[in-house]
Structures are given as C-alpha cells and as structure tokens.
N, C-alpha and C positions, 0 to 999 in steps of 0.2 A: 875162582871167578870173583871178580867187584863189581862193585854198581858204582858207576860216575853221578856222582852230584855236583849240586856248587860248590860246597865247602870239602865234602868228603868223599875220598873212593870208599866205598865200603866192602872191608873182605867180607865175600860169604861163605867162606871155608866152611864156615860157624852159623848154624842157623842163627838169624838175628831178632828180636822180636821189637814188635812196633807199637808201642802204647796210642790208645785210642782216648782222644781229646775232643768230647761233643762241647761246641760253646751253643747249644742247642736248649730249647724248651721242653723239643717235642718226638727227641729219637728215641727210638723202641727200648733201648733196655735202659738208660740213665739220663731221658730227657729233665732239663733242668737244673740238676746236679752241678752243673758247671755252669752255668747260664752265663754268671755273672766275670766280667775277666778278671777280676780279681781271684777270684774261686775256680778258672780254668788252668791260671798262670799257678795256681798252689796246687792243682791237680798234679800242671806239667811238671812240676818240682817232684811232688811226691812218686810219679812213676817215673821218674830217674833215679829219685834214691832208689826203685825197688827192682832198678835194672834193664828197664828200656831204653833201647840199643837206638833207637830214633822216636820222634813224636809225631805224631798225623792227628794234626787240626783242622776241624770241620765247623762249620758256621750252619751250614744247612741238612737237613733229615731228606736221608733219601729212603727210609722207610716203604712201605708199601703204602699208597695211599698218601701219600705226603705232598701237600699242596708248593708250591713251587716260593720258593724267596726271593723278595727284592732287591736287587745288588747292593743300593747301599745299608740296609741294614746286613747281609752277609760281609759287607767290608766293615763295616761298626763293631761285627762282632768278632770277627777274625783280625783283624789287624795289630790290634794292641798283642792280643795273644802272641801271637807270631814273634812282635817285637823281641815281646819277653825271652818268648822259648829260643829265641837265638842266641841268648848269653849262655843257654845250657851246657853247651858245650856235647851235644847227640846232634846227630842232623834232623833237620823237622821237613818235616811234611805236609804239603793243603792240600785236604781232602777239597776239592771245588769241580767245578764243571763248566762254570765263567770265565770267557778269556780275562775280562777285565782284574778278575779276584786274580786268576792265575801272574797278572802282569805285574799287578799291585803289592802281589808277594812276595817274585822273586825279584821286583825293584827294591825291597826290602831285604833276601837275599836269604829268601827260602833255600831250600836244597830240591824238592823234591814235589813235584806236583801228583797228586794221587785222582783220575779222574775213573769217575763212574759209568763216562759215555763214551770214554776211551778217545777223547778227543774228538769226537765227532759234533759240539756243538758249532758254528760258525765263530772262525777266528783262534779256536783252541789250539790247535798244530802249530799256527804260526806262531804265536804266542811263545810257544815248549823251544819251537824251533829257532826264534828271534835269539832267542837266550845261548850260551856257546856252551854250555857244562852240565846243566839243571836234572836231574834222576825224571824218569816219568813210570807213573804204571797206569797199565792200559789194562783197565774189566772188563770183563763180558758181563753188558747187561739185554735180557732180554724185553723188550717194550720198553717200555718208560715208568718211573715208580709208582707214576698214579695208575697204572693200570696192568701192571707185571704178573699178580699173582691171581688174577680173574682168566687170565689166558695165557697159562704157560707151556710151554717149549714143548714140543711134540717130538717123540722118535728118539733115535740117541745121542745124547745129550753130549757127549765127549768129542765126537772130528764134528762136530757143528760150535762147540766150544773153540775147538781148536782152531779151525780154520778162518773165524772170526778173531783171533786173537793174532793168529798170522798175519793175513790181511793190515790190520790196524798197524802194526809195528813194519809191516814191509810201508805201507803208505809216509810212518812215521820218518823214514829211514831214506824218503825218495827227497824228502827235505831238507835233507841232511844232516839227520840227528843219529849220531851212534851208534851203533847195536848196544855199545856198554853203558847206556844212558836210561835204557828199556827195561823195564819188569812187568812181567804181564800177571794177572787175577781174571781164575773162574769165575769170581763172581757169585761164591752160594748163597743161595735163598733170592738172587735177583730176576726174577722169571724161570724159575725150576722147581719142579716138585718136590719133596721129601728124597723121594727115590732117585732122581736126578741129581741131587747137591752127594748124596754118598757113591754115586754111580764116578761122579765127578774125584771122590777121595781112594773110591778103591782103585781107580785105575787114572790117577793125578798124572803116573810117572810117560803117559802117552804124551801128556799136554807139553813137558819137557823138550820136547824131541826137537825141537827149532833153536834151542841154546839159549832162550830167555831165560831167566830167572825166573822163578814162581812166588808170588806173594799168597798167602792162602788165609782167608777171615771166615774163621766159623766159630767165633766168639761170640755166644750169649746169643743164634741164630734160634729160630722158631724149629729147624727141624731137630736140634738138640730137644729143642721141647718136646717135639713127637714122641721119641724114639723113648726119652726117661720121664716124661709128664712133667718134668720139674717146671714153676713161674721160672721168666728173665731170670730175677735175681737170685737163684738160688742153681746158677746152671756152669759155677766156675770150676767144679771140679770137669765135666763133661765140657767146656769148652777146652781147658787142659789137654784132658785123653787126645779131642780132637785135633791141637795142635802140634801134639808129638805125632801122631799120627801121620798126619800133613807132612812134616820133616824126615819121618820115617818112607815117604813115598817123594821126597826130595824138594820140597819145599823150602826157599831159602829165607824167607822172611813169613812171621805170622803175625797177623794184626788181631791185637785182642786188648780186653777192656782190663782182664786181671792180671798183671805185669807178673807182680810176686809169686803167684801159683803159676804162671808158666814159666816163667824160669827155673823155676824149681823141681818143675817136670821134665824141662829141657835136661836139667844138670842130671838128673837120674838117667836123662835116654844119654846123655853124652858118656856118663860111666860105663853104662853097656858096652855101648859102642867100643869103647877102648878096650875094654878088655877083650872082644868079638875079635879086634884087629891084633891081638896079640897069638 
C-alpha cells in the first residue's frame, strides 16, 4: 500500500513514523520548545537525522481547552517552517484545520495536509480537493478542543470511530480525491476516555477494515499518564511501547514527539517480525 502526496508516494510496507513539529507556545507536552522558526527548522533537521520518515508542522494547539488562533499569526508561524522543511528531503506535513493555512502550504508545496476536524471546517475539502496529488488524514475528533474532554464520547467507542472516519473519506472521495490520497486517525485523547483511547488500540485492526491507511498518535498522550503516573516529559519510553503496539495491530504511520526511541523500537518489532516470517 502508498500514500499519494505531492512530492512522494509513500511505501507503507514499512511502518513509517512522523516526527512531530509544534511552532507552538502552548501544546501540552513541548509548548514553546520550538516557538521560534528558527528552533523548529533545527528541530525539523534533528528528527531527520534521528529517522523521521515525514515531518507534521503545526502552528496551533489543539490541546484540550486550547483557545483558537488567528490565521495570520498561524501563517507567521507555519510558513517559514514549511519553507524550510521542504529542502529536507521527508515529505512534511500541516497539522491545520484552516482552508487558508491548508491553501498557503500546498501553494508552497506541502505534501500532506494533517486535519483535526477531518475536514469539516468550511472550505477545507475544497481546498484538499483543488489540489490533484496532496496525502490527507482525516481524525476523529469528538466536540471541539475547548470542550472535548468535559463531555466525552458515550457507548463504544470503536464502529462510532469508525463509521465517522468512513463517512469523511467517502464525502472526501465524492470530490474527487483518491482513495490513495486518504489516511484516516482515531484520534486518542480527542473526546475519549482513558478506557476509550485503549478500547480504540486493542481492537484498532476493526478500524482498518475500509482499506485506509491508519495514522495512530499516542505520543506523550495524558492517558499514557493514567495508566504509568509518569509527567509529559518523562512518558517516551510508554509512548514507544504504545507505538509498536499500534503497528503491531496494523497501523501504518505513528506520529510521535520521540523520533529516536521509536525507531528504535520499531527496528526491534521489525526483527521479530522477520524471524516470525521465517
């Protein structure tokens, strides 16, 4: 299976993993950090050397509780990044939600639009769809971030995941966008409980069943905090575990903060494997 982008089909033979790039103040596990593009664009460098396979840049926190941004400081802060990270030679990613960011990036000649609202703000679709190549991933998000985690998702969690993740990519698809253009995301921690986001992992390989791709982000998530009490930053071995995990129930791309330690977890699940298949 590939994923169609701009610049890159990408084989998923191979789980891929997707270095996470906040140019952010204010996101939950590394607001700040990067604020500045000069200190995102040296981020993006350094998780390429430590192996990420694509880059996903984000301007704005979609956190719980996370007040909403104004386009152009989300284009002030994403733009130059982007620039950058397109010499890298990975295909990149915008995390966004905004037609306009979305438009302004792959006028730039992003690969990959990463949304949150799965495309449902006004103008989104077209935007993906305007474009003839561009990768998309479509989340399941429940409610909206300012108010996700005060009223979350009733009942089970998994064919109300799915069926919503259907939906979005058949609508995506009525536009005429690809099926090998689509990667869809459960979305954990975004309006789901502890026991929801692992209901979501133990039984991920349901969500497969429509021949999307699966993107899966449980790096440096609050319910890893649950479950081992560990703060954010001290949670990379446990978003690891969770990443092989994820691939181990067929997950073809994981988006995580710690490049190095997942790959290195990957390279251990991928020896397994080999020898399983022998």
């Amino acid at each position: 299976m590939h994923w169609q982008t701009t610049r890159y089909s990408i084989d998923l033979a191979r789980p891929r993993v997707m270095g996470i790039v906040n140019v952010t103040p204010d996101s939950f596990s590394d607001g700040g950090e990067h604020a500045s593009s000069a200190a995102a664009i040296a981020h993006c460098e350094r998780l390429v050397a430590e192996g990420a396979d694509i880059l996903d840049i984000g301007g704005e926190s979609t956190r719980p509780g996370s007040p909403p941004l104004p386009l152009a400081e989300e284009l002030a802060r994403v733009l130059p990044v982007v620039r950058a990270a397109l010499t890298l030679g990975v295909p990149v990613s915008v995390d966004t939600y905004k037609p306009q960011v979305m438009q302004a990036v792959l006028d730039l000649g992003a690969d990959i639009i990463n949304d949150v609202w799965a495309l449902r703000q006004p103008g989104a679709a077209q935007a993906v769809a305007r474009h003839g190549t561009c990768g998309v991933c479509l989340m399941h998000m429940h409610r909206e971030p300012q108010t996700m985690q005060q009223a979350p998702m009733q009942g089970d969690v998994v064919p109300q995941v799915l069926s919503f993740l259907e939906r979005s990519a058949q609508a995506l698809q009525a536009l005429e966008v690809q099926k090998a253009r689509i990667c869809i995301d459960p979305g954990i921690g975004f309006g789901k409980t502890v026991e929801q986001n692992f209901a979501l992992l133990a039984r991920q390989r349901a969500l497969l069943a429509p021949g999307y791709p699966l993107v899966a982000g449980w790096s440096r998530k609050s319910s890893l905090g649950t479950v081992t009490g560990l703060p954010v930053h001290e949670r990379a071995a446990a978003s690891a575990v969770a990443a092989v995990l994820a691939v181990q129930q067929g997950a073809a791309v994981v988006r995580v903060h710690d490049v190095k330690e997942t790959v290195a977890a990957l390279a251990v699940w991928r020896a397994t494997q080999e020898q399983m298949a022998h």
